[in-house]
N, C-alpha and C positions, 0 to 999 in steps of 0.2 A: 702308265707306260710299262713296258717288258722289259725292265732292266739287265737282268740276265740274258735275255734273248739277243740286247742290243750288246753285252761284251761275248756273245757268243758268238753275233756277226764281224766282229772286230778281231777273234782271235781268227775266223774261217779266213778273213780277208789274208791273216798275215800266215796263216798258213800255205793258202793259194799263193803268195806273193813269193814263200819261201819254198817252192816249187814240193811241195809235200801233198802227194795226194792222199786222203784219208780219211777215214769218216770222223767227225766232230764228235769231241767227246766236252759234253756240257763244263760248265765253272762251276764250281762251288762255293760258299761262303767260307770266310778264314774262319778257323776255327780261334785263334786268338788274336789280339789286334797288333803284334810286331808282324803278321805275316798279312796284315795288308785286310780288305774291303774283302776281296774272294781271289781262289785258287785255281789256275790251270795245270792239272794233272795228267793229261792226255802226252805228253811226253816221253815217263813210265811206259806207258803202252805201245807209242808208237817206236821206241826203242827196240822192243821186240820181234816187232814186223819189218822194218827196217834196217834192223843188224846194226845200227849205231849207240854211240854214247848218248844215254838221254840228256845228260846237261850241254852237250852239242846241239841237241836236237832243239833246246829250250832255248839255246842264244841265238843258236838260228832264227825262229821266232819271233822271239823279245825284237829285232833288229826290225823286223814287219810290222811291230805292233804301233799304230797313230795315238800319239798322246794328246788327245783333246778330251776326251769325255773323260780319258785315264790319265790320269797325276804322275804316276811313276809304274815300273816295274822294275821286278828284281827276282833273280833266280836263286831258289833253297837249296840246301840240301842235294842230292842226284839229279833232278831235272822241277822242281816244284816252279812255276811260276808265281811268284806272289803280286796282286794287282791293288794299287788306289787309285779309288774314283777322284777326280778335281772338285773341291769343295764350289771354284765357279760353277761348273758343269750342272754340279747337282743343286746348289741356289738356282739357278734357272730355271729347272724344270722342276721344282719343287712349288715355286711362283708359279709356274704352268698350269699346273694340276690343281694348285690351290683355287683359282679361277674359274677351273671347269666343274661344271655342276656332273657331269662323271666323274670326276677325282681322276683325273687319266686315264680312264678305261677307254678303248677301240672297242663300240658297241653298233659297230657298222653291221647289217643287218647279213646273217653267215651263209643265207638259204638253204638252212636245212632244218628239218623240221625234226624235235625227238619226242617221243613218246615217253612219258614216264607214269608208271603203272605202279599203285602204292594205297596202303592202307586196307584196302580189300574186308570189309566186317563182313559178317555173316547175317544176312537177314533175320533169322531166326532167333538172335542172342542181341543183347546190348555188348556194344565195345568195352575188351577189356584191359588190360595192363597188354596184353602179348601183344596189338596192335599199334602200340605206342611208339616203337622203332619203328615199323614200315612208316608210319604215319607221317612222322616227324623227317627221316634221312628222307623219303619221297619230296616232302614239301622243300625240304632245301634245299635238294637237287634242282627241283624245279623251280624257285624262286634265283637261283645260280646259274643257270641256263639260261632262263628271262633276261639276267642283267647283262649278260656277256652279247645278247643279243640274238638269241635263236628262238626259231616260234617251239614253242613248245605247248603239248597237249598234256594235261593233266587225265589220268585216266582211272577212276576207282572202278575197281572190275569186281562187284558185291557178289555174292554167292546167293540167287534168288529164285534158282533153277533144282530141285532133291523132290526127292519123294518126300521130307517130312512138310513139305506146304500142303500137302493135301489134307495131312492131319490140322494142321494149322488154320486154314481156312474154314475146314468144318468144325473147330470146334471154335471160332469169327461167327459162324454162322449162327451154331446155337445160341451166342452172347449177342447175337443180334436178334434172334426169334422169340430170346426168352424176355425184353426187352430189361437185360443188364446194361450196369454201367460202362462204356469204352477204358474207363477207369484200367481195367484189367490191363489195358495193355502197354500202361507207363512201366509196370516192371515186365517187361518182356522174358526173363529167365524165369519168373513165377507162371507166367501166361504157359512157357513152354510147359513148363511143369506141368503147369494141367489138362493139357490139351495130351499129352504123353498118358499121364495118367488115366483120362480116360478111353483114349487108345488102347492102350494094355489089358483095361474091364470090360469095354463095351466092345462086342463083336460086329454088333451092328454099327457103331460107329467108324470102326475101325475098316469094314467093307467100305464105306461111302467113302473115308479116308483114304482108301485105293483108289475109286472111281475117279475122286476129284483132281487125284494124279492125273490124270487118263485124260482127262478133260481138258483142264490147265495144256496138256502138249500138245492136246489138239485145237486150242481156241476157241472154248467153249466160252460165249462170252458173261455167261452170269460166274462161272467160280472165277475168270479172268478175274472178273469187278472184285470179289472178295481178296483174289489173293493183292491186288494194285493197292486193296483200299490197306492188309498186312505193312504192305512194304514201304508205302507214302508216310503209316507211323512209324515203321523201322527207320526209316532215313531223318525222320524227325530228329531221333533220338542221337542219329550220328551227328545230325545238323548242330547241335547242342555243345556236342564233342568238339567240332571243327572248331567253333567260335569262340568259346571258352579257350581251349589251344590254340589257338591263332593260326589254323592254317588255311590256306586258300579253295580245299577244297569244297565244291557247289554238287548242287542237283545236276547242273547242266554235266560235271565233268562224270558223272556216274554212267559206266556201259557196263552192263553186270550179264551175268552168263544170258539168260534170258533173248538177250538182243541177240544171237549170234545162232539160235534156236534152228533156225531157216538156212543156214547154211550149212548144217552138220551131214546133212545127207552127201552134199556138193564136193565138201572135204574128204568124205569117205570114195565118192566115185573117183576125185582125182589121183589119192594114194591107188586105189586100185588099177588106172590107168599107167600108173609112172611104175606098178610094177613093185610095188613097197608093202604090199600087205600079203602076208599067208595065213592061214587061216590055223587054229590052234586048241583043237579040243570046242570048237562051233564060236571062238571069238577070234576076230580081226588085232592080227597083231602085225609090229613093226618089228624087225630085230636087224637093231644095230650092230656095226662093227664093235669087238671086242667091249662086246655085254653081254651078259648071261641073260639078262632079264627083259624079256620086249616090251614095246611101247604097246600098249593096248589103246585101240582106238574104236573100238564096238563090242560090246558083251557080246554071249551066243544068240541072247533075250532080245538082240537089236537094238539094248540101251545104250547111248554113248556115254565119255566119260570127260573125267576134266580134261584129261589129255587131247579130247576131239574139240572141246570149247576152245583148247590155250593156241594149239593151231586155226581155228576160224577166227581166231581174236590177230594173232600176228598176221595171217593172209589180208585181213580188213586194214589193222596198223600198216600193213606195206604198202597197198593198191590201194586203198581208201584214203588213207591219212595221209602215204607218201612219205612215212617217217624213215629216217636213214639211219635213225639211231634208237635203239627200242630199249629201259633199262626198267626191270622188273626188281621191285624192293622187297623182297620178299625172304622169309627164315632160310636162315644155311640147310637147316633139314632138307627143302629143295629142291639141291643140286643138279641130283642125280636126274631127278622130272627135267628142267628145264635143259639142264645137257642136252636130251634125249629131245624133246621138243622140238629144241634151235637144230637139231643138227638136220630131222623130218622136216621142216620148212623149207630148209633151202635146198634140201633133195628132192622136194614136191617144187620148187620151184615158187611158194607162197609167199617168199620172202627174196627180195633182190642178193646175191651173190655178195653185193660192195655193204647192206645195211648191217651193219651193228647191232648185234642183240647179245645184250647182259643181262647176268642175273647178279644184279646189286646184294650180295647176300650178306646177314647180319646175323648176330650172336643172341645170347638170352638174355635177359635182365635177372640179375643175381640177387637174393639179400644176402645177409649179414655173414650168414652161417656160409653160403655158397652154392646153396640151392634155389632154381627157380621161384620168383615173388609170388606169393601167393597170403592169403590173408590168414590170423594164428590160428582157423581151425582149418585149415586147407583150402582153403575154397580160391576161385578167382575173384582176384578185384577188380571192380568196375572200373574203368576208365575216367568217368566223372567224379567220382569218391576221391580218385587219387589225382585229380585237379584240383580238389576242393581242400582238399587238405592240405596239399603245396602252396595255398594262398594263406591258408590259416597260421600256417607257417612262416611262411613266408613276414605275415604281418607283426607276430609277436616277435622276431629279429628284428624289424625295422623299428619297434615300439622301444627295442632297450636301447637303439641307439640314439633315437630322434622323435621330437614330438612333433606329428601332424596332423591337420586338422583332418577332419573325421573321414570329407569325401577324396581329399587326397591320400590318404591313407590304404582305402578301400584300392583305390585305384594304383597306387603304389605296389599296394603288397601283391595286385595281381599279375601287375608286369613284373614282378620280381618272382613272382613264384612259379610262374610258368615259365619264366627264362631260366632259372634254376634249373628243372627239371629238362629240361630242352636243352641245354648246354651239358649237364652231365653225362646226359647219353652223347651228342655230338663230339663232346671233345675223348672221347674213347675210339681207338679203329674200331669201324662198323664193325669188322668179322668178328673180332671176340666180344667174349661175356664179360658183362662187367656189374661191378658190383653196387647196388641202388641203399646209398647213405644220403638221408636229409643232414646231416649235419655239416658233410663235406658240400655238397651240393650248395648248401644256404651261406655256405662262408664268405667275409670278406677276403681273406687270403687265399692264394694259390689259384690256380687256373680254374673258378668260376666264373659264372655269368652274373655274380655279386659282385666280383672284383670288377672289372668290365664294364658295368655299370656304375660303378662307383667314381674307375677312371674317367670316363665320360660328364659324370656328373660335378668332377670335380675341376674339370676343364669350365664347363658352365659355370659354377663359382670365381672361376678366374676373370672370366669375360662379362661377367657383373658386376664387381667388384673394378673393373676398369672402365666400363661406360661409356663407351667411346666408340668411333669408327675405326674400322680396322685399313688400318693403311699403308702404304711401305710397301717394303718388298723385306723377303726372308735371305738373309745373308748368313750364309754357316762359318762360323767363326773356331769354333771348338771342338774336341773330338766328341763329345756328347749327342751335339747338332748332329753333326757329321754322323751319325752311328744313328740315329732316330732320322736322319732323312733319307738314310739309305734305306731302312725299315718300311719308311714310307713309300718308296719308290718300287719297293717288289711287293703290292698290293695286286697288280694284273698279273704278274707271276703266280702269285699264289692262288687267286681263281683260276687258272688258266688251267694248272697243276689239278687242283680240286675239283676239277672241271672232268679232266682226261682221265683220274685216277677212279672218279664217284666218291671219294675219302672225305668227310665233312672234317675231318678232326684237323685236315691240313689247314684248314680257314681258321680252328679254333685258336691252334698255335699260333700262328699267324698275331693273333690278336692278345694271343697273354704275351707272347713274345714284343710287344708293339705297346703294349700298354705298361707291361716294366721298364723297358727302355722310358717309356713318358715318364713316367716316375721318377726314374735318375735323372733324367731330365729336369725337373720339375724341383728336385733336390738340389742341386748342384747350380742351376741356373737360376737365380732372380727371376721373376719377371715384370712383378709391380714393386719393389722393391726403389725407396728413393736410392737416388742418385744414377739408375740405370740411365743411357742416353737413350734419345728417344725413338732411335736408330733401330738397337739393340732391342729394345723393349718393343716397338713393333714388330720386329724379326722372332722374337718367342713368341709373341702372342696370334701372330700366324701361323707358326708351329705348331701350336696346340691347338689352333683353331680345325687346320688341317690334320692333328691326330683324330679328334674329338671324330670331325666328321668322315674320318676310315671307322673307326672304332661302328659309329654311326650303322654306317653303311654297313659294314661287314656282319654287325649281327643282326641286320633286318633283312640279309641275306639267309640268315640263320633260322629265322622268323621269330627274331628276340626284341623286342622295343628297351627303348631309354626313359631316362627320367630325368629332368633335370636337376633334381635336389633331391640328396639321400644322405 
C-alpha cells in the first residue's frame, strides 16, 4: 500500500473540509519519535500565501483531520503538524499485505509501455568495467518497472554499424581461408589487435578493408555472412556477461545501430521537410536554441552519424514500440548529445509531445586513489575478470566465517559476490562517482548487500528453529513493532518514488533502513524465547516473516538473490 499517499489524501480531505484552497504539500517522516510517525509542514508555507498565523492555519486543519488510520495529532512549534499512525490500523493492514503474494503492491496493469535502453557493448571489444553501471542501473530499472506493473521493453542498442567491421571481417576472412583456429576470437581485444595491425602494414588489406565497408551498407550478402558470423561471437561473449551477472538481458532484446540502417535516409528527408537542417561547410546540421554547437546529422561524404541512428531509434521507440516513456542509461558525458537529440525528436515530430525521454545519467567508478578503475598497468579491465574475482572473494569471507560444503559454497559465494558488487554501485546516487572498495563492499556491516543478506538469512534461521505453521495474526504492541511496521508499510512508496526519480539508491535505503530496524527488533523483542504467549510469538514471527520477504523482494528488484544460510 502507499502509506504516505493514503495520509496525504487525509490531510487534502481536511484541507478541502477547512475551506483552504492550495496545492498539497506531501508528509514527511518525523524525524524523532516525540514528534510522532510523520510531519505536516505545509502550514509554514501556506502562511505566507495566505497572510495568516501558521499555527491557526494548523488547528484549523488538525480540527478536519479523521482519526481512524491516525491515532492522534498535535501541533509543534509555529505550525508543525506532528501525526501517529493507530497501532490497530496498521496490524491490519500489515496482516493484509502479509497475505498477498504482492506484499501490498497495486500491480494493476498501467498501459503504458517504457523503453529502457542500457548496457550498449561495442561489438568489436569484449565488455568492460565502464559497462557495468549502464548494465546494472538499466536492468533494475527494468526489473522495477516490471513489478510495479508496466510492459516494459528491454533494449541493448550494440554498436555493430563503423567502418572498423570491414577491417574486422576481412581479417574473419583470412582466419577463415587460411584454415586457422576460431580460437582467435574468444579474446576479442587480441583479435582487434590484429586485424588493426595488419591494417596499418598491408595496403592491400587495408583497400579490401574499405571495400567491405562499402559492401556491408549496401547488403552485399557474402561480407553480410562474415560480419553476422563477428557479431553472433561478440554477443556470445556478452551472453557470458549477462548470466554470470544476473541480468535479464537476451539476444531477442538486442536492436543495435545496424537495424535502423534503412531508415536513415527517411530521417534525413523528414528533418529536411520540417525545415530543421542547413547545411554547414557540405554537412547537415541542426542548431539549436541557445547552443553553439549543432546537432550534425550527415557528413559532407553523405555518412550519417550516431546522432542520425539515436533519432531513427526514438522515432521506431515512439511509433513502433509506442513507448511513453523512453529512459537511456547511459554516461553523464552524454548529456549534451541526448539534450540535443530529445529536443530534434519532438521538433521532427518523431517522438509524441506527452512521451518521456530521459537520459538516466551516471558517474565513473572510482578506485582507491580517486581515479577511474583501471587495471595496475593502465589498461581496462574486463568485465568477466572482475566478476570472477568478486566470487573469489566473495568465497574466502564466507570461508572465515562458516564452514560449507563445497557445492554450497561455490554457489554461495557467487550470489554473494555478485550482489556485493551490484549493491555497491546501486546504493551510491547514480550521478556521482563513487569509489570501488572490495572490502567495504564484501562487509557484514553497514549498508551492504552482505548485510542484507545476512538479515534475510537470519530470518530463515528464525523460522527453522520454530518449525511450525505460521498462524495468527500480527498485533503491534510496542514502539519497536510500531516503527518496523510502519517501515514495512512504505515499501510501495518507496518503488513508486524509485520508480518516478530512475534513483536505485532510494530502494537501497530503503532496505538498510528496514533491515536495521529488523535488527532492533530482533534485539529487543523475543521471539522463540520460553515463556513468550503464543499470541505474541506468532505476531513476531510474521513480522519477520514479512520483513524477510520485503528484504526478499526488494533485492530481486535489484537483481540480487538470497541465501538462506550464511
Amino acid at each position: 500500500m502507499k502509506l504516505k499517499s493514503t495520509i496525504n489524501n487525509i490531510i487534502s480531505s481536511a484541507l478541502h473540509e477547512a475551506n483552504i484552497d492550495a496545492p498539497m504539500q506531501s508528509v514527511t517522516n518525523a524525524t524523532r519519535k516525540e514528534f510522532g510517525d510523520f510531519q505536516y509542514n505545509g502550514a509554514m508555507s501556506l502562511a505566507k500565501s495566505l497572510g495568516l498565523n501558521p499555527r491557526e492555519i494548523a488547528t484549523n486543519i488538525t480540527k478536519h483531520i479523521t482519526l481512524n488510520i491516525i491515532e492522534k495529532v498535535e501541533i509543534a512549534g509555529p505550525g508543525f503538524i506532528n501525526i501517529w499512525i493507530s497501532n490497530d490500523w496498521l496490524s491490519k493492514e500489515l496482516n493484509v499485505i502479509s497475505k498477498d503474494i504482492n506484499l501490498g503492491i497495486s500491480r494493476d496493469k498501467k498501459n503504458q509501455t517504457i523503453v529502457v535502453d542500457y548496457s550498449g557493448p561495442n561489438m568489436a571489444k569484449e565488455m568492460h568495467v565502464g559497462h557495468l553501471r549502464s548494465t546494472i542501473i538499466g536492468d533494475t530499472l527494468a526489473n522495477l518497472f516490471e513489478f510495479l506493473g508496466y510492459d516494459v521493453i528491454r533494449q541493448n542498442h550494440i554498436g555493430d554499424w563503423g567502418t572498423q567491421f570491414g577491417m574486422l571481417i576481412a581479417y574473419l576472412e583470412e582466419v577463415q581461408n587460411e584454415g586457422r583456429s576460431y580460437e582467435e576470437l574468444k579474446d576479442l581485444e587480441h583479435f582487434y589487435k590484429l586485424a588493426k595491425a595488419k591494417f596499418d602494414e598491408d595496403i592491400s588489406f587495408a583497400n579490401k578493408a574499405r571495400e567491405y565497408v562499402v559492401k556491408i551498407q549496401s547488403g552485399d550478402s557474402y561480407c553480410l555472412g562474415l560480419w553476422q558470423k563477428f557479431i553472433d561471437t561478440s554477443l556470445t561473449h556478452c551472453e557470458e556477461v549477462y548470466n554470470k551477472l544476473g541480468v535479464k538481458l537476451r539476444k531477442e532484446d538486442v536492436r543495435a545501430e545496424s537495424a535502423y540502417n534503412d531508415m536513415l535516409s527517411q530521417v534525413i528527408k523528414e528533418l529536411e521537410a520540417k525545415g530543421l537542417i542547413k547545411l554547414s561547410n557540405g554537412a547537415k546540421c541542426i542548431f539549436l536554441p541557445n547552443s553553439e554547437v549543432p546537432l550534425i546529422v550527415q557528413k559532407s561524404d553523405g555518412g550519417y552519424l550516431y546522432a542520425t541512428t539515436d533519432l531513427a531509434a526514438l522515432w521506431y521507440r515512439s511509433q513502433t514500440l509506442n513507448a511513453k516513456r523512453i529512459c537511456y542509461v547511459v554516461d553523464a558525458r552524454q548529456g549534451e548529445h541526448f539534450r540535443q537529440v530529445f529536443w530534434v525528436s519532438k521538433e521532427a515530430n518523431f517522438v509524441d509531445k506527452n512521451t518521456s525521454l530521459e537520459h538516466i545519467a551516471f558517474g565513473t567508478m572510482m578506485d582507491k586513489s580517486g581515479k577511474p578503475f583501471k587495471t595496475r598497468d593502465g589498461g581496462t579491465v574486463k568485465l568477466i575478470h572482475l566478476l570472477d574475482e568478486a566470487i573469489i572473494r566473495a568465497k574466502d569471507t564466507i570461508s572465515s566465517k562458516e564452514q560449507l560444503d563445497n557445492d554450497v559454497l561455490e554457489h554461495t559465494a557467487k550470489v554473494v559476490g555478485i550482489g556485493a558488487l551490484k549493491y555497491a554501485d546501486l546504493s551510491v546516487n547514480r550521478e556521482s562517482n563513487y569509489i570501488f572498495d572490495w572490502d567495504k563492499m564484501l562487509s557484514f556491516d553497514g549498508n551492504t548487500a552482505l548485510y542484507m543478506q545476512y538479515a534475510y538469512a537470519r530470518i530463515q534461521s528464525i523460522l527453522r528453529r520454530f518449525d511450525g505453521e505460521l498462524e495468527g495474526e500480527i498485533v503491534i504492541k510496542n514502539d519497536i513493532e510500531h516503527k518496523l511496521g510502519i517501515s514495512l508499510l512504505e515499501f510501495e512508496d518507496t518503488l513508486t518514488k524509485t520508480a518516478d526519480d530512475a534513483m536505485p539508491h532510494h530502494l537501497t535505503s530503503y532496505l538498510y533502513e528496514l533491515a536495521t530496524l529488523f535488527m532492533q527488533f530482533y534485539e529487543s523483542s523475543p521471539i522463540l524465547k520460553e515463556g513468550i504467549d503464543f499470541e505474541t510469538k506468532m505476531s513476531r514471527l510474521l513480522l519477520a516473516n514479512l520483513t524477510a520477504n520485503i528484504i526478499k523482494q526488494g533485492l530481486s528488484i535489484l537483481g540480487i538473490e538470497v541465501v538462506d544460510k550464511l
